[in-house]
C-alpha positions as CSV (number, residue, x, y, z in Angstrom):
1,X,-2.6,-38.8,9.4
2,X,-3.8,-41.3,12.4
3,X,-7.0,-41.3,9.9
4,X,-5.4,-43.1,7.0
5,X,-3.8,-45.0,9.4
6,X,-7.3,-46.2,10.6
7,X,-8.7,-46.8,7.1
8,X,-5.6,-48.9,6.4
9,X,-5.3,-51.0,9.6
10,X,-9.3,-51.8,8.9
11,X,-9.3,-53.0,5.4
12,X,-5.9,-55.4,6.4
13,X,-7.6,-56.5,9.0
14,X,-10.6,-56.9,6.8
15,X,-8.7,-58.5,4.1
16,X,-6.6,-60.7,6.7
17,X,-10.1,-62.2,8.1
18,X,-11.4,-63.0,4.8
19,X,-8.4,-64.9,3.6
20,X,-8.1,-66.8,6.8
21,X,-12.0,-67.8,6.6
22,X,-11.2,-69.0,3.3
23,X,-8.6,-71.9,4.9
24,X,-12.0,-73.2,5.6
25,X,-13.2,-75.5,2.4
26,X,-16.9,-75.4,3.1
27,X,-16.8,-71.2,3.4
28,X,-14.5,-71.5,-0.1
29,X,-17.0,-73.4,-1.4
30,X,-20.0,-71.4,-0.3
31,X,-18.4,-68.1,-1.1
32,X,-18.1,-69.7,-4.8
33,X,-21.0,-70.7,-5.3
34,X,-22.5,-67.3,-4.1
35,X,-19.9,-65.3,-6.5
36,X,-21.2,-67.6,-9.4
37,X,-24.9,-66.8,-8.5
38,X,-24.2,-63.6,-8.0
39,X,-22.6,-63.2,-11.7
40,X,-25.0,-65.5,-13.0
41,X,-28.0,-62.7,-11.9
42,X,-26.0,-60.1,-13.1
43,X,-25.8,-61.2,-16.7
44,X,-29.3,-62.2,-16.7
45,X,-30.9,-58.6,-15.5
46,X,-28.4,-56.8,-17.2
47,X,-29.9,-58.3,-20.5
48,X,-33.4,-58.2,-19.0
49,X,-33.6,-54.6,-18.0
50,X,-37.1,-54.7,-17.8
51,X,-37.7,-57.4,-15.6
52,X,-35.2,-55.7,-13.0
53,X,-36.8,-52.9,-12.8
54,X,-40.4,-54.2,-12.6
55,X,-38.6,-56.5,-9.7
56,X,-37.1,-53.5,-8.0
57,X,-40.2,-51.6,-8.3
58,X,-41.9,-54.8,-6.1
59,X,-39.2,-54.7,-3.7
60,X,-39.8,-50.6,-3.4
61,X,-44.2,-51.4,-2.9
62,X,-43.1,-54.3,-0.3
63,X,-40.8,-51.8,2.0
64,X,-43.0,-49.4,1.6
65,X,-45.9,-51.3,2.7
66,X,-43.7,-52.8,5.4
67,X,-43.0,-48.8,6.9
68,X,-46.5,-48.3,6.6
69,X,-47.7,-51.1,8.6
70,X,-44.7,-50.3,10.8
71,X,-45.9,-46.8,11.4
72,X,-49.1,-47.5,12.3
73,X,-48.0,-50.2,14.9
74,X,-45.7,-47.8,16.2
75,X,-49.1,-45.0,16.9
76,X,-50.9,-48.0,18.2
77,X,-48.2,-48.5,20.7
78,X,-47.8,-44.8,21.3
79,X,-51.8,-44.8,22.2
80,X,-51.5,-47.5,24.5
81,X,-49.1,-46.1,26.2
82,X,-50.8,-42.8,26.4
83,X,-53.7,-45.2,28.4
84,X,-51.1,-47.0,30.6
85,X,-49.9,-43.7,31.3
86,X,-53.3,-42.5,32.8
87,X,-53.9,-46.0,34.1
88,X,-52.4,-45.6,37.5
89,X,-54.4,-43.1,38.8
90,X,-57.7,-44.8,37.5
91,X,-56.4,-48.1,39.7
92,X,-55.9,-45.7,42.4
93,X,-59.2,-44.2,42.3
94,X,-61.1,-47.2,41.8
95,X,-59.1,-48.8,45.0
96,X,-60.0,-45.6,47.0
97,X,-64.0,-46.1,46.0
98,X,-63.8,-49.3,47.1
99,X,-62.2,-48.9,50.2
100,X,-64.8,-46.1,50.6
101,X,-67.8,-48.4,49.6
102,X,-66.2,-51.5,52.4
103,X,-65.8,-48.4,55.2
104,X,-69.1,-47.1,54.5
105,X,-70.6,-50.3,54.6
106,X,-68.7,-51.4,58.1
107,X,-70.1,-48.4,59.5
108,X,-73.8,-49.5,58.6
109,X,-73.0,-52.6,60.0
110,X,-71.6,-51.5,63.5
């Protein structure tokens, strides 16, 4: 029952917010405007099947061109963190050669 309740109290409150952003006369305006493009588009591709679903079928190439891309950034960023991962004890090894190399080389001097 508190479940309906929820649902309820939400979509009032969700209702309530948009009527009070509408007191506002630029959102009115805005919110008309969109509702007229909106229905405007939906005439046109509902009469131009076609061309919706040649646009859709650009949209689908586009995102899934986009996760591509995505997924390969993603491995590169796993890799290099694989290498930043070993990185520390290559710095520390490198220090310890050197500070081998300088001792080495204080105790042919002395």
């Amino acid at each position: 029952m508190s479940e309906s309740k929820l649902l309820k109290s939400v979509i009032i409150g969700a209702l309530t917010g948009a009527a009070l952003s509408m007191l506002d006369r630029k959102t009115r305006e805005h919110t008309i405007e969109s509702a007229k493009k909106m229905k405007d588009s939906i005439i046109y591709y509902s009469q131009n099947y076609d061309e919706l679903r040649e646009v859709l079928s650009e949209k689908l190439e586009e995102a899934q061109e986009l996760y591509e891309k995505t997924s390969e950034n993603v491995s590169l960023i796993a890799s290099g963190l694989e290498e930043l991962k070993d990185m520390p004890s290559t710095v520390q090894s490198l220090v310890e050669d050197t500070r081998n190399a300088f001792s080495q080389k204080e105790d042919i001097i002395h």
